[in-house]
N, C-alpha and C positions, 0 to 999 in steps of 0.2 A: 326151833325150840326142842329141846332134847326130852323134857317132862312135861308131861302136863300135869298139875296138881288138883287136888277135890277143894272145889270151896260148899259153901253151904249155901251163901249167896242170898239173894231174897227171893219174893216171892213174886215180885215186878221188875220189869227196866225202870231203870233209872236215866233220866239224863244227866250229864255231869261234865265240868270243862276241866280242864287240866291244863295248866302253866307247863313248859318247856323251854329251859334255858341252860345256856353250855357257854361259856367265857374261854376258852383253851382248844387251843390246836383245831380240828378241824371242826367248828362251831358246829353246821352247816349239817354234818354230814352225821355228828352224834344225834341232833333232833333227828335227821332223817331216821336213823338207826333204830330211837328211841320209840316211833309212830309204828316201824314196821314190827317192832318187836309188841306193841299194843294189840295191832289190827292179827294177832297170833297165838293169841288170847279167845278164843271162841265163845266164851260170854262179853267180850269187849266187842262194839260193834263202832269204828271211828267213823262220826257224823260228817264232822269239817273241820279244818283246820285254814287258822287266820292265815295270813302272810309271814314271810319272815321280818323281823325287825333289829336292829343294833341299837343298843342301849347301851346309854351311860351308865356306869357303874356309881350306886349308892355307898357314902360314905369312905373312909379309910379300906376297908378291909379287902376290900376288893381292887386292882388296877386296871386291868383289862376290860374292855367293852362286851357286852354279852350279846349272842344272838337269842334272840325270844319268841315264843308263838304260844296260840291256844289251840287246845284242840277243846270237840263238842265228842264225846262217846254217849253212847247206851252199853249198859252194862246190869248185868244180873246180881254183879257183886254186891256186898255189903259195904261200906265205905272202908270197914277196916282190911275188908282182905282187896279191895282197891288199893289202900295206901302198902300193902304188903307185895302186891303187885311192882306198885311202880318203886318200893326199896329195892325187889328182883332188881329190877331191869337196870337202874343206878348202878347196885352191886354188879353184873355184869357188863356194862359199857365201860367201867371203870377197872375191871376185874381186865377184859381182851385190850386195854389200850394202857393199861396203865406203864407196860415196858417202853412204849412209847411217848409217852409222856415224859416219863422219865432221862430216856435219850433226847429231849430235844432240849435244844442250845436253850441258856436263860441266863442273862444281862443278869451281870451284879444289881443293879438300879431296879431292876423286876422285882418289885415283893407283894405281897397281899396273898389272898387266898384264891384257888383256881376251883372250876367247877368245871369237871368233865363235860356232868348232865347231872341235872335239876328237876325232878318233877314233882310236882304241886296240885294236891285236891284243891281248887280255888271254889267251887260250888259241887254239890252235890245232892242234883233237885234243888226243889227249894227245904231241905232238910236245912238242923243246927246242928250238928252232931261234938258233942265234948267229954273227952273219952284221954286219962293219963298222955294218948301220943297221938290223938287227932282232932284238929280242931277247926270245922268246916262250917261257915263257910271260912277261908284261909284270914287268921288274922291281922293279915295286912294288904289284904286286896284293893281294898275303898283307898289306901294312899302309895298306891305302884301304879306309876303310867306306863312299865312296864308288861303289868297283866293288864291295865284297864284298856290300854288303844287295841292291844289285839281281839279283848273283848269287844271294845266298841265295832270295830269292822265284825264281826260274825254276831253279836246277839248287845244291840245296843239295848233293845227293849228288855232283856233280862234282868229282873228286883232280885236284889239283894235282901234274902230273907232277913235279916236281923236287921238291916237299916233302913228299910222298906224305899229305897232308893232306883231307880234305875241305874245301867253301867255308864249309860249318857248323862246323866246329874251325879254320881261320884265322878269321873271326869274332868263334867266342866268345875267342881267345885276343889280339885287340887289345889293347892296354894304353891306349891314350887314343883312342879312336877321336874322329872330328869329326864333329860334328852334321850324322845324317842325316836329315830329313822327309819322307813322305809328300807330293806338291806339292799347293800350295794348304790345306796346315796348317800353315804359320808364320805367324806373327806378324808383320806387317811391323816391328814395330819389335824383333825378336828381331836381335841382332848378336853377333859373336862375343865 
């Protein structure tokens, strides 16, 4: 890290999980990228981080399969200069690869939207926080089997403050959830 910035921060750690997800080119290696650049952060202290996973992509907008994980931090920050944090980091992963990106081969038939790197307040504590451009806990956590399986292997027993739910009953109560895999247990020729 070339700066370090002043936050304000609070006046406690916090625990807090954060979603990571990267559909484009070297999936694998942007998460990797994205945690070191967290753990680099010296009010961020990275707890755990789930497994990796390959997801189906939801919807049209997307083609490609994404890899996905959680991580658990402690953090001093305040949610907002947390989510001001991981835009950094977005803006830089995207910022060193994007000539990259850009050179690499893509099939007429490739269309949708690519995601470098993705990161997501998905909780924070058990706070509500709702605020013009943060809205925590993440508004669509309880129906992504995406965030919820990697939740479930690291903090099953964690309620979901507004739906006073566990991660293990939002979950089990998905109604189509999208195909989540273990990485490097699909099929390449597995599509949605």
């Amino acid at each position: 890290m070339t700066e370090q910035r002043k936050f304000r921060g609070n006046q406690r750690r916090v625990t807090a999980y954060l979603g990571l997800g990267s559909n484009e080119g070297d999936r694998v290696g942007f998460i990797q990228q994205a945690v070191q650049f967290l753990k680099d952060y010296p009010q961020i202290k990275v707890i755990e981080c789930s497994s990796l996973y390959e997801t189906e992509p939801i919807g049209d907008e997307y083609t490609d399969w994404f890899v996905n994980a959680v991580l658990i931090i402690e953090t001093e920050l305040s949610g907002e200069e947390l989510l001001d944090v991981l835009r950094d980091i977005e803006a830089r992963l995207t910022g060193m690869n994007r000539a990259d990106a850009a050179n690499a081969p893509r099939s007429k038939e490739k269309r949708g939207r690519v995601r470098i790197i993705d990161l997501d307040i998905l909780f924070f504590g058990n706070e509500v926080l709702e605020t013009s451009y943060l809205h925590v806990p993440h508004p669509r956590v309880h129906r992504r089997a995406f965030a919820l399986v990697p939740l479930l292997e690291i903090a099953p027993d964690m309620v979901h403050p507004s739906l006073n739910k566990t991660v293990a009953q939002l979950h089990e109560e998905l109604p189509e959830p999208e195909q989540v895999l273990l990485y490097g247990t699909r099929r390449p020729d597995e599509r949605r």
